[in-house]
C-alpha positions as CSV (number, residue, x, y, z in Angstrom):
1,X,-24.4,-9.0,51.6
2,X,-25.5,-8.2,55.1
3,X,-24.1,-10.7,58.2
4,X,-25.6,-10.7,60.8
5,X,-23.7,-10.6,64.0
6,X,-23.8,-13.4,66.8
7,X,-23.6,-12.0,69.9
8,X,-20.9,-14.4,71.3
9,X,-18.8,-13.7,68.1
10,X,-15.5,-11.6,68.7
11,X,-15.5,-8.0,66.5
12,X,-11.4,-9.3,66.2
13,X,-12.2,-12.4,64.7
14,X,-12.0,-11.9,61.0
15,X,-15.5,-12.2,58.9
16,X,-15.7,-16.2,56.5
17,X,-14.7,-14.4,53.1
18,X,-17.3,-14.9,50.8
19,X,-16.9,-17.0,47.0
20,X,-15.7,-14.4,44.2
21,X,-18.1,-14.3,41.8
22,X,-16.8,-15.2,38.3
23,X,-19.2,-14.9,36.3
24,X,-17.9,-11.1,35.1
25,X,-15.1,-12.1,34.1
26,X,-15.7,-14.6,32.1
27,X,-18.3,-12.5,30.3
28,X,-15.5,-9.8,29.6
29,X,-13.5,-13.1,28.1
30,X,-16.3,-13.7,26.2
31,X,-16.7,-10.5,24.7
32,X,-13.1,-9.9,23.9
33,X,-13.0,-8.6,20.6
34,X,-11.6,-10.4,17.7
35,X,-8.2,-9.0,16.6
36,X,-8.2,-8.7,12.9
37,X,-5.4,-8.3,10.1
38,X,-3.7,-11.8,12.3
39,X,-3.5,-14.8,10.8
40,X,-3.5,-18.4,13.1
41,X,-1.6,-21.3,12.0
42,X,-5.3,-22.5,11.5
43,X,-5.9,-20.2,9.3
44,X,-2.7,-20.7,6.8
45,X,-3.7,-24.2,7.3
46,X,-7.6,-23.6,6.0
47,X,-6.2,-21.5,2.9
48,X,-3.5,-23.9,2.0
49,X,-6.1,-27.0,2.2
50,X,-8.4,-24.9,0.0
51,X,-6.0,-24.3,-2.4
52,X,-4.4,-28.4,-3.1
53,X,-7.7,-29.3,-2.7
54,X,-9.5,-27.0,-5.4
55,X,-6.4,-27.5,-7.6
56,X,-6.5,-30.9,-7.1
57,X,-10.4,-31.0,-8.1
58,X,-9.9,-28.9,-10.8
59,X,-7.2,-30.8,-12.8
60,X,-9.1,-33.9,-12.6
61,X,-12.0,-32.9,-13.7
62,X,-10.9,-30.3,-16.1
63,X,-8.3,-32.0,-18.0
64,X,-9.2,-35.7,-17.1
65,X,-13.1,-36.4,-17.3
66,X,-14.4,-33.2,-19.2
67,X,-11.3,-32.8,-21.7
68,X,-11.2,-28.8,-21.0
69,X,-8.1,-27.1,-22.9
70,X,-6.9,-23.9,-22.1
71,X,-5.2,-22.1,-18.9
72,X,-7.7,-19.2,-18.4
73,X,-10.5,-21.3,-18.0
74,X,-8.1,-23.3,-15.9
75,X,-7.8,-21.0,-13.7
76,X,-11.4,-19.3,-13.4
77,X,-12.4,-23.0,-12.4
78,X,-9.4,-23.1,-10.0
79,X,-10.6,-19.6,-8.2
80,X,-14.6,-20.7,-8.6
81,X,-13.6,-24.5,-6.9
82,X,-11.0,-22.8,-4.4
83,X,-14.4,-20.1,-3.1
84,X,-16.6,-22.7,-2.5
85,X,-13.9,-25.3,-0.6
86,X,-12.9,-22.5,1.8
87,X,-16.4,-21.5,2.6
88,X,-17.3,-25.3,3.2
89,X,-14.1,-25.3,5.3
90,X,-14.4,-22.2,7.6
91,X,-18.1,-22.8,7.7
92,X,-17.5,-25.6,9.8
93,X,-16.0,-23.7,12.7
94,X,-16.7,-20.4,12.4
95,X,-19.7,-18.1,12.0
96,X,-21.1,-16.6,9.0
97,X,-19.5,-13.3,9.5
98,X,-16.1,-14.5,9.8
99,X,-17.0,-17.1,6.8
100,X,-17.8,-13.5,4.7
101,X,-14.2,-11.8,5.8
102,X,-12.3,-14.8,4.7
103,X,-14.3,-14.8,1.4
104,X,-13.4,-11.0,1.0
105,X,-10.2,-11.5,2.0
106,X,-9.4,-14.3,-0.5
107,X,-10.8,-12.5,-3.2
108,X,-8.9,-9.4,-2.3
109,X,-5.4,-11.2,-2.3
110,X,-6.3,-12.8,-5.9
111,X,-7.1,-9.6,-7.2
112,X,-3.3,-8.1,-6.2
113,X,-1.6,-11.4,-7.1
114,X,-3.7,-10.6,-10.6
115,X,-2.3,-6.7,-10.7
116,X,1.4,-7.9,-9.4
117,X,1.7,-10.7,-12.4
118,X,0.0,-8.8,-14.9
119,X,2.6,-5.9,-13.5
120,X,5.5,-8.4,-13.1
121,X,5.0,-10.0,-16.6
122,X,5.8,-6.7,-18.6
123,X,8.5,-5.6,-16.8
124,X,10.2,-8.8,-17.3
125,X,9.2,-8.9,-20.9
126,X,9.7,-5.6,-21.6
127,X,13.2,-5.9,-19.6
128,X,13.8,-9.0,-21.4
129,X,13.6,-7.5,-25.0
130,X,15.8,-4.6,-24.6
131,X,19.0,-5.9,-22.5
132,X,20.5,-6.3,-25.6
133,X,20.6,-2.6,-26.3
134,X,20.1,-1.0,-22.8
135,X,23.8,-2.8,-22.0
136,X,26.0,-1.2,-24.0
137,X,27.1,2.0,-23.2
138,X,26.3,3.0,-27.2
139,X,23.5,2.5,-26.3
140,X,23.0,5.5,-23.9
141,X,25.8,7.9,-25.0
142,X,25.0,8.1,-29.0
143,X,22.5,9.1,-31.4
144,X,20.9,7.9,-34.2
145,X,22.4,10.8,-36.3
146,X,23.8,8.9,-39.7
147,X,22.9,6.0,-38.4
148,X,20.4,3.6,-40.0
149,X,17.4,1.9,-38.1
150,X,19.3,-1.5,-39.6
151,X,22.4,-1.0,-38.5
152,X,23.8,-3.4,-35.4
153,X,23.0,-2.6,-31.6
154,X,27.0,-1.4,-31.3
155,X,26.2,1.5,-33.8
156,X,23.8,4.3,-32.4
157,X,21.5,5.1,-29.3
158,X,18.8,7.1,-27.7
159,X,20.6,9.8,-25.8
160,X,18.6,12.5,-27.8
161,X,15.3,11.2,-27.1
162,X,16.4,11.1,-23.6
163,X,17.1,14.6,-23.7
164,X,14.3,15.5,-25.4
165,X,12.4,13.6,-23.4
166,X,13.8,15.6,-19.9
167,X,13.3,18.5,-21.8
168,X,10.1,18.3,-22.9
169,X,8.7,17.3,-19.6
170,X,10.4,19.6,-17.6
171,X,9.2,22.2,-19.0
172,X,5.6,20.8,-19.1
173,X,5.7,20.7,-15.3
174,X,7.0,23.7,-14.6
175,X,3.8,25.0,-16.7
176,X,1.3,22.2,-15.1
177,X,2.2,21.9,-11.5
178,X,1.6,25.8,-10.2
179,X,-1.4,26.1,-12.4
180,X,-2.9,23.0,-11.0
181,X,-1.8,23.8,-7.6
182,X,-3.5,26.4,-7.8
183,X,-6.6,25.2,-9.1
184,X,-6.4,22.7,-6.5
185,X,-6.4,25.4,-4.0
186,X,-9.1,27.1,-5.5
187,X,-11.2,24.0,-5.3
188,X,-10.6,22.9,-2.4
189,X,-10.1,25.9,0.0
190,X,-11.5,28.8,-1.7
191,X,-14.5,27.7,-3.4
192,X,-17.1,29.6,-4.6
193,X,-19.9,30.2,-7.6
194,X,-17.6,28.5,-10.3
195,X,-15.9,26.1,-8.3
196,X,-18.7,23.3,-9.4
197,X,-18.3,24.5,-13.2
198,X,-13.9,24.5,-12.8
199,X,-14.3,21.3,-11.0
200,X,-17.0,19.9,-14.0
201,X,-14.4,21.1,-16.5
202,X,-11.4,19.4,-14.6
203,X,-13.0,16.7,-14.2
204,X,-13.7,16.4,-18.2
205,X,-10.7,17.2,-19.3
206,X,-8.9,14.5,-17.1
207,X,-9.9,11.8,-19.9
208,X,-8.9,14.2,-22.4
209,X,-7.6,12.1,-25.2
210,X,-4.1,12.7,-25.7
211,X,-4.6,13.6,-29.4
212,X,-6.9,16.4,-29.2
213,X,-4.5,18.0,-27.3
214,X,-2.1,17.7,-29.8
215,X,-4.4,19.2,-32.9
216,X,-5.3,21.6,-30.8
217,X,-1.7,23.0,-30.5
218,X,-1.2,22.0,-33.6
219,X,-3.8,24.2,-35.7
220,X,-3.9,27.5,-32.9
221,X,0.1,27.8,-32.5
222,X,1.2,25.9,-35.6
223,X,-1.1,26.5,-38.4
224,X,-2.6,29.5,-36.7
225,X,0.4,31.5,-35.3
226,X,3.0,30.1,-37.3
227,X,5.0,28.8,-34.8
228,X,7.5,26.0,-35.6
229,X,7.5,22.6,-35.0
230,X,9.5,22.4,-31.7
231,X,9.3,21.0,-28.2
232,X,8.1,23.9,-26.3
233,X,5.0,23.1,-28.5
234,X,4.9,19.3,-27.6
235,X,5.5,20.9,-23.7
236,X,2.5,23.2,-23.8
237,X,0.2,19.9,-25.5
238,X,1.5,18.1,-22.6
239,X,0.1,20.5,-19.8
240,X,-3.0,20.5,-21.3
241,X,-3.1,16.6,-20.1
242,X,-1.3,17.1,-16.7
243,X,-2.9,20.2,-15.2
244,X,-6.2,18.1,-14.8
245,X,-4.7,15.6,-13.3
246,X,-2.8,17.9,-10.7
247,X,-5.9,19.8,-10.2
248,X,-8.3,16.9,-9.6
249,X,-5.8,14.8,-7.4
250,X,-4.6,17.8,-5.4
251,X,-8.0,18.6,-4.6
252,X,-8.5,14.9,-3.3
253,X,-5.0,15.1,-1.0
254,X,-5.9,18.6,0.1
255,X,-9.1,17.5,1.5
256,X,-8.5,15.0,3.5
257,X,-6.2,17.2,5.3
258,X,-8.3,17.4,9.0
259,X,-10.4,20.4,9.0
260,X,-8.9,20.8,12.9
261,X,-5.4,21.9,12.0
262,X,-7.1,24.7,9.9
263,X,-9.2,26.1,12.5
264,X,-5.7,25.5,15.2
265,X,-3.9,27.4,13.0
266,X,-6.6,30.3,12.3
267,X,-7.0,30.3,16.5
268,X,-3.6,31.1,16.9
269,X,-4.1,34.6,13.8
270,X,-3.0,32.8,10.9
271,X,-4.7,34.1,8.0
272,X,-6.0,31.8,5.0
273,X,-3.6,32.2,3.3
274,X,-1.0,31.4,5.6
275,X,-2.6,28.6,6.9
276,X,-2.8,27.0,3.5
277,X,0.6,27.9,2.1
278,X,2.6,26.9,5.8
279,X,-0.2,24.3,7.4
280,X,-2.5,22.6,4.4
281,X,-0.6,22.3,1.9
282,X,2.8,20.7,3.7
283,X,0.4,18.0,5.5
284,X,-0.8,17.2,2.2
285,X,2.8,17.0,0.6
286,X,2.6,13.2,0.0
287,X,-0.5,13.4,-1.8
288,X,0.3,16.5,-4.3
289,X,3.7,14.2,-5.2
290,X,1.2,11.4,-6.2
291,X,-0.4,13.4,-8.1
292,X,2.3,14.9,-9.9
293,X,4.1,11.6,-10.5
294,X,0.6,10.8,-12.2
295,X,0.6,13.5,-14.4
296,X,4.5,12.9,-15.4
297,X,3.8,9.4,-16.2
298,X,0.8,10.8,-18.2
299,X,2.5,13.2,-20.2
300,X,6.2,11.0,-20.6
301,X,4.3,8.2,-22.3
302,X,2.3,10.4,-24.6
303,X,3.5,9.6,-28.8
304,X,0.7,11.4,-30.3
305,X,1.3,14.6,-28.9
306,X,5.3,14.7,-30.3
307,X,4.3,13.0,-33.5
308,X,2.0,15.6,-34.2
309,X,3.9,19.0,-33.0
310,X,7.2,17.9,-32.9
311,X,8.3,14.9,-35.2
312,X,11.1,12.9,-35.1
313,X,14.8,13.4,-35.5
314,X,18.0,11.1,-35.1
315,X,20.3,14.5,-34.1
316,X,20.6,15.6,-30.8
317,X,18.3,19.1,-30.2
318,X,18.8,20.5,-26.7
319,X,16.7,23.9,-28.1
320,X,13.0,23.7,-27.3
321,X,12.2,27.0,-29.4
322,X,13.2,25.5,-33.2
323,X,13.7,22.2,-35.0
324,X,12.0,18.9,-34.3
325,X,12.8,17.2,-30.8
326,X,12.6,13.7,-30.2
327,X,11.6,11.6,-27.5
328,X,11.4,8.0,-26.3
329,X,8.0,7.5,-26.8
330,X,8.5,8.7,-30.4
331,X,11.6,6.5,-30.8
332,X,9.9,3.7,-29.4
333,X,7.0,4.2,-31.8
334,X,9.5,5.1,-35.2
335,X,11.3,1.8,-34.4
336,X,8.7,-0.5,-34.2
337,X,7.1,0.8,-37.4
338,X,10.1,-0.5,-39.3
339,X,9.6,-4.5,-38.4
340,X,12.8,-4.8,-38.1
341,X,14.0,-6.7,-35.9
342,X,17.0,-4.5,-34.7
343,X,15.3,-1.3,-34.7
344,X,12.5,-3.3,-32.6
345,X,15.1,-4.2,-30.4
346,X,16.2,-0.7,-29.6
347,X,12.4,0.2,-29.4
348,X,12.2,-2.2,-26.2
349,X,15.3,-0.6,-24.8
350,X,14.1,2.4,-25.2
351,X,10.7,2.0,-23.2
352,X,13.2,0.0,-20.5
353,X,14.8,3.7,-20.3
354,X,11.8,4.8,-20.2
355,X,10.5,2.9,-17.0
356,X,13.5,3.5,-15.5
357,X,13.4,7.4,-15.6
358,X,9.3,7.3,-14.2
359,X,10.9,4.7,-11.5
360,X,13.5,7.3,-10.7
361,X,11.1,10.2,-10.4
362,X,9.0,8.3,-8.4
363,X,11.6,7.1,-5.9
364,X,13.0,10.9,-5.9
365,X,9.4,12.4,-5.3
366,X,8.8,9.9,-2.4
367,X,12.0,10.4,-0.6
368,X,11.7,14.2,-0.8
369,X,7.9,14.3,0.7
370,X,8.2,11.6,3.1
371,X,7.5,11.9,6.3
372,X,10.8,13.1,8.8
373,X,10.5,11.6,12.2
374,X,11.5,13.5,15.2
């Protein structure tokens, strides 16, 4: 803005200070963006309404006026009524987009509370059932050699299918995890004119079912060969499961490791196989344990696969070359065959055992490739 001067004015005399405009700001106020993943006390307050009010709705005219039984239908009303009352609600002071995330975001939070109870309710139940086995000490230190599936919870326990159990799937992942690795690798970094046919074939033998595994090592090494019954065989059935699942999940961690470290690390004269064994593959540490705490729990819950190559025993069998070797699965599966109601009982402590040994592998695997802070 251009002032023009008045000849009697004084240069020392200081200019009139013109109005700051404030339009600018404002604007910038107005196009603040929204923060998301916060919740107002407006917010708690539209999804509480919406839920006592759609509850409310629902009971009445579910149970009172239409005379609907039943809790599933219950609750699909419930979650139907409880959509529509917080649309109506958030409609009224927000725009459409912000009515859509709330929608998404309800319907998200429904679908964990759905995984966490369906989740929750067997481990209690399960949990429930076996206490009276899984605390007494019997219960872990003794077998079931000379011991009959009616006898009382102080008589007997699983402490060879546990072993067998360790065994067997220690040995499986010694034979699973560098082969998969490797595969992974090969899929992933490598690739070439079969990596679409290896990554067809991974991908089809991922939903392999667990039983054709088992006849296949059953006729080629059993029938075929001649080999025995044993758990090296129930081992080698059980990396035919796991190595697609190591390969396929591998392949996923190891390529969403950011292509820049691999070209930093080739800059500096690292070759590719350096950069893979000392730059890709650590970054992606978290990911290859997830996928081999999926193939453990794949292969630790398998039954078919021992009850086919293996079968089951009551003595304790720390030798994977010769004579059957149990496992909890197999237990688990033995005792509930017999409806009775003791051996059913140490069938639910058994798979307790066995959640509690894929828990601990999981929490081991975690705490060894987590991430170490400077």
């Amino acid at each position: 803005m251009v002032i023009p001067l008045d000849p009697t004015h004084s240069l020392d005399e200081e200019l009139p200070e013109e109005p700051l405009d404030d339009g600018p700001r404002d604007l910038e106020q107005e196009d603040r963006p929204r923060r998301i993943r916060q919740t107002t006390f407006d917010d708690r307050l539209e999804i509480f309404g919406s839920l006592v009010g759609s509850f409310a709705l629902v009971w009445v005219l579910y149970g009172h006026v239409f005379n609907f039984s039943g809790l599933l239908g219950f609750l699909v009303c419930w979650y139907l009524a409880f959509m529509v009352t917080l649309t109506l609600i958030v409609r009224m002071s927000h725009p459409r987009p912000i009515v859509i995330d709330r929608l998404a975001q309800a319907t998200i939070w429904v679908a964990s509370a759905i995984v966490m109870v369906a989740l929750g309710s067997t481990l209690i139940y399960t949990f429930s059932k076996g206490w009276a086995a899984i605390h007494r000490w019997s219960f872990w230190s003794q077998t079931m050699s000379g011991v009959s599936p009616t006898a009382p919870l102080a008589k007997g326990g699983v402490l060879h299918a546990i072993v067998g159990t360790v065994i067997e799937v220690a040995i499986a992942v010694a034979i699973s995890l560098p082969l998969g690795l490797i595969t992974a690798v090969y899929l992933s970094e490598v690739g070439g004119r079969l990596s679409n046919v290896v990554r067809t074939v991974v991908e089809a033998m991922t939903a392999l079912p667990e039983i054709l595994a088992g006849l296949f090592v059953y006729v080629f090494l059993i029938v075929y060969l001649g080999w025995p019954k044993s758990g090296l065989a129930v081992s080698l059935a059980m990396s035919v499961t796991m190595i697609p699942i190591i390969a396929r999940t591998g392949e996923v961690a190891l390529r969403i490791v950011p292509n820049g470290l691999r070209e930093a690390a080739g800059a500096l004269g690292g070759s590719d196989w350096r950069t893979t064994w000392r730059v890709v593959l650590p970054t992606a540490s978290s990911g290859l344990a997830t996928a081999l705490i999926l193939a453990i729990a794949r292969g630790v819950g398998e039954t078919a696969i021992p009850l086919l190559v293996s079968g089951a025993s009551t003595f304790m069998n720390v030798n994977p070359l010769s004579n059957p070797m149990n496992s909890l699965p197999l237990f688990i599966f033995t005792g509930y065959e017999t409806h009775q109601s003791v051996a059913i009982e140490r069938a639910f402590g058994a798979a307790s055992i066995l959640m509690l040994i894929v828990l601990v592998l999981f929490v081991i695997l975690r705490f060894v490739t987590r991430e170490r802070r400077a």
